[in-house]
N, C-alpha and C positions, 0 to 999 in steps of 0.2 A: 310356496315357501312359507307363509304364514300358518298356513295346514303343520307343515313338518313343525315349526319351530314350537306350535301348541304341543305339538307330541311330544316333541324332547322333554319340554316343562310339564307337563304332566307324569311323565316317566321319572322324574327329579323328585316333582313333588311324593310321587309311591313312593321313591326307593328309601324317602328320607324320614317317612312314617313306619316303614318297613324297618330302617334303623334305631330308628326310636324305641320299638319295641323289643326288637333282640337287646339292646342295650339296659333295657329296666329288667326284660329276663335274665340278663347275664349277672346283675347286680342282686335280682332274689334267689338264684342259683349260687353266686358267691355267701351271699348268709346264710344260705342253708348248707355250706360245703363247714363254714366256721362252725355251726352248731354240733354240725356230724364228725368232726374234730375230738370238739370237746366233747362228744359222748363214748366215743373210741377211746380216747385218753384216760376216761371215768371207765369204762369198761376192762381196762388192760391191769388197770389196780387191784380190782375186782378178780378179774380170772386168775393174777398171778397167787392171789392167796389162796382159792382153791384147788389150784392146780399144786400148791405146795403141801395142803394138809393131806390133798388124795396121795398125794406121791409119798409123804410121812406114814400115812397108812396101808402103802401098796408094800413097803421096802424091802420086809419078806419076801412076797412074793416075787415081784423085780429083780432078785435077786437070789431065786430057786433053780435051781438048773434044770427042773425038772416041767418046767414052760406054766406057764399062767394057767388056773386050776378059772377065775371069775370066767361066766360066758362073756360080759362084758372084753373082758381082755383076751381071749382065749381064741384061739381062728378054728375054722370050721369048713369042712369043703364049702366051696361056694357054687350053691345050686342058682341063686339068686341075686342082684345085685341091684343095690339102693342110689339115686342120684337126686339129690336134691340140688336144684339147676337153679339159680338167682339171679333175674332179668327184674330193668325196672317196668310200669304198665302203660308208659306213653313212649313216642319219639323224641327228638328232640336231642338227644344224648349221643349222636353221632354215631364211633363205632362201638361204643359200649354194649350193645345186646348183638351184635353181628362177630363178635370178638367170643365171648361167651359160646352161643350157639354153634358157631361152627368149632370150636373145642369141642363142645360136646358131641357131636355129631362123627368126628374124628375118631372119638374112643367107642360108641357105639361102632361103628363100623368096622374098628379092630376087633374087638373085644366080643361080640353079638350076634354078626352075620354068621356065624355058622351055626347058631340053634343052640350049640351046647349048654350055653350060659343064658338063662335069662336075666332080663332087667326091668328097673319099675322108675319111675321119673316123677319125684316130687316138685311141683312150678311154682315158684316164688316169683308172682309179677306176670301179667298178663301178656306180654310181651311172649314170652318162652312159653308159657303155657297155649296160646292160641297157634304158637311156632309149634309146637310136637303136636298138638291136637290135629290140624292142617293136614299134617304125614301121616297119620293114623299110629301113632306111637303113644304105649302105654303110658296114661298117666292117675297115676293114682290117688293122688290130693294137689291141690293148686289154692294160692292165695294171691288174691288180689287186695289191689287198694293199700297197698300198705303204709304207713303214714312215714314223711319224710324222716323224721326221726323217731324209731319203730321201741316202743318199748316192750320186754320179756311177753308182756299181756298179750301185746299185738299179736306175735307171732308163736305163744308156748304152745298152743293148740296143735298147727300143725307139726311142732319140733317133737312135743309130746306123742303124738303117733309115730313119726319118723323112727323115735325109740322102741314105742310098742310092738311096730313092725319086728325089728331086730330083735327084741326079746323073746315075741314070740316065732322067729325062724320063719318067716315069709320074707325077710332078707338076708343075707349071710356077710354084708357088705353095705355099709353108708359109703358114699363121698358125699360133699358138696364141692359145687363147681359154680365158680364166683367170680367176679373180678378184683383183684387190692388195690386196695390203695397205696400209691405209692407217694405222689404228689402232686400237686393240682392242674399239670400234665402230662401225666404217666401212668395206668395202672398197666397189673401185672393177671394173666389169666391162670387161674390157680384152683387145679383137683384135688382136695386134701380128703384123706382114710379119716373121716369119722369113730367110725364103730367096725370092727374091735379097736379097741384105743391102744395106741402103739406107740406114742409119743413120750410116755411116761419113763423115766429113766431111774435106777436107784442111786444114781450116783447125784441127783439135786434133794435127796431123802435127808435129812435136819436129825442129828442123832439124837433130839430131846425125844421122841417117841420110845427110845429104848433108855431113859431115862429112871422111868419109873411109873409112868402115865397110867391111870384105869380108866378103862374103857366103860360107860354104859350105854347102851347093854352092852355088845359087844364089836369084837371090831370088825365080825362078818356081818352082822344085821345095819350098822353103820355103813358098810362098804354098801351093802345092798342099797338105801338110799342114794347116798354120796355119787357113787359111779354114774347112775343117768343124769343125775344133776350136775353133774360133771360134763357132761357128753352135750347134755344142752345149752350149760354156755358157750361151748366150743360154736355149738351151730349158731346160736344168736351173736356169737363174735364176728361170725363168716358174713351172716346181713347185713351188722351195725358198719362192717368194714365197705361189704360189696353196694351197702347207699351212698358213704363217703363215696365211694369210686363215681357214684352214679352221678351226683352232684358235682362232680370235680370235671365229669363227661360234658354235662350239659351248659357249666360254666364257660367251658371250652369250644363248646360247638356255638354258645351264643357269641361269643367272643369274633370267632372264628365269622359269625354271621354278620355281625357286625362294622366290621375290615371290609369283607366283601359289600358289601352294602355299601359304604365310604369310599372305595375303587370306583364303584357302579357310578357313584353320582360324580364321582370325580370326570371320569370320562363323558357320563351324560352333557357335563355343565362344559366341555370342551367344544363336543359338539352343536350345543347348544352356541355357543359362542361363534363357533366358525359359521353354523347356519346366520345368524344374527349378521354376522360380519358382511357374507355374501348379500342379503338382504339389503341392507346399505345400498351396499357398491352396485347392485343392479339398481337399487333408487336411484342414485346420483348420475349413472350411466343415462336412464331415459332421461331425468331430467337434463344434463348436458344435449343429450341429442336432440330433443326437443328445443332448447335453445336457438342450438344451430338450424335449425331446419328454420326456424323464424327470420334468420339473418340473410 
């Protein structure tokens, strides 16, 4: 009995170190969910105003019946298709990279398995990338290590090719495929069109463009920069969003870890108790009996 009741108390002691830890992860995964907030927030200001001047200087075209003349906007048979997949590069985050991958996997398998179409897998996050490498599934660039709160720097590199690719017609097709954020438990799994850009509407077009404006140079050599700059914050909104989600995951799973761990010792220290208690009472039993047998 004194064997067991060590074990239980040692079983306590783990479970309660084991608490201690998810509980200071959960709290530097909640500050880093706050950060990734505010850089989302700072980002949304950002994109709303180039998504307004691109669209001020699409409005023409948006508004041609005669379909978008840019490659950037313009569809094209698709012989090839682009997936930039964004997983984070540890565990720890529950079903966050498991929600992701099998999305993805879902549209390969529609979309792929018959040969017609091919496909190319950009890996944001070691996670995803060591997941398609595993299967023997193409992948074309993969970034690791990406820092919790990723700035343009961190990731233009690869966003930069993602473009080049499309430009130069070795894809015919961007997604990325990401998690949202939605709230600190909830994200939503989300394939959004990239390239060609399709989102653009002329009816959010600001009639000061037709105002009077001069353009220099002009407003095709303009567009020509503008458009992939355009395209890359789209995809840097998709990571700045799908780490929020990641942080918001891992918050949760520590959280989640936490609870259970508090369960755990709850029940331990029960049993602990009832062993404790039986202990006793077989004490008091011999010694009673032993009494008696002297009388």
């Amino acid at each position: 009995m004194v064997g067991s009741l060590s074990e239980i108390k040692d079983k306590i002691i783990s479970t309660e170190k084991t608490s201690k830890i998810t509980s200071a992860m959960r709290m530097v995964q909640s500050a880093k969910l706050v950060k990734s907030e505010q850089a989302a927030k700072a980002y949304q200001v950002y994109a709303s105003k180039v998504r307004q001047i691109t669209t001020d200087l699409l409005k023409s075209e948006l508004t041609a019946t005669s379909g978008a003349t840019n490659p950037m906007l313009a569809s094209r048979p698709v012989k090839t298709t682009g997936y930039i997949v964004i997983t984070s590069d540890k565990g720890l985050v529950g079903g966050y990279n498991a929600k992701i991958l099998k999305a993805v996997m879902e549209i390969i398998k529609e979309h792929h398995e018959d040969g017609q179409e091919d496909y190319t897998i950009i890996a944001i996050g070691g996670i995803g990338a060591d997941f398609f490498k595993s299967r023997g599934m193409n992948v074309a660039f993969e970034l690791r290590g990406l820092a919790d709160q990723p700035s343009f720097e961190d990731v233009g590199r690869i966003i930069s090719k993602s473009i080049d690719m499309y430009q130069a017609e070795l894809i015919d097709q961007l997604y990325v495929c990401y998690n949202h954020h939605v709230n600190s438990l909830t994200s939503q799994v989300r394939v959004q069109q990239m390239l060609p850009l399709s989102d653009l509407v002329a009816e959010e077009a600001s009639d000061d463009m037709e105002a009077g404006f001069e353009l220099e140079p002009n407003r095709e050599v303009i567009l020509e920069q503008l458009l992939p700059q355009y395209a890359e914050s789209l995809i840097y909104g998709a990571i700045v969003d799908a780490k929020t989600a990641e942080h918001a995951a891992g918050m949760t799973a520590m959280q989640t870890a936490t609870d259970n761990a508090t369960n755990v010792i709850n029940d331990l220290t029960i049993q602990y108790n009832r062993a404790r208690q039986a202990a006793i009472t077989q004490e008091i039993t011999e010694i009673v009996a032993g009494a008696n047998a002297l009388e």
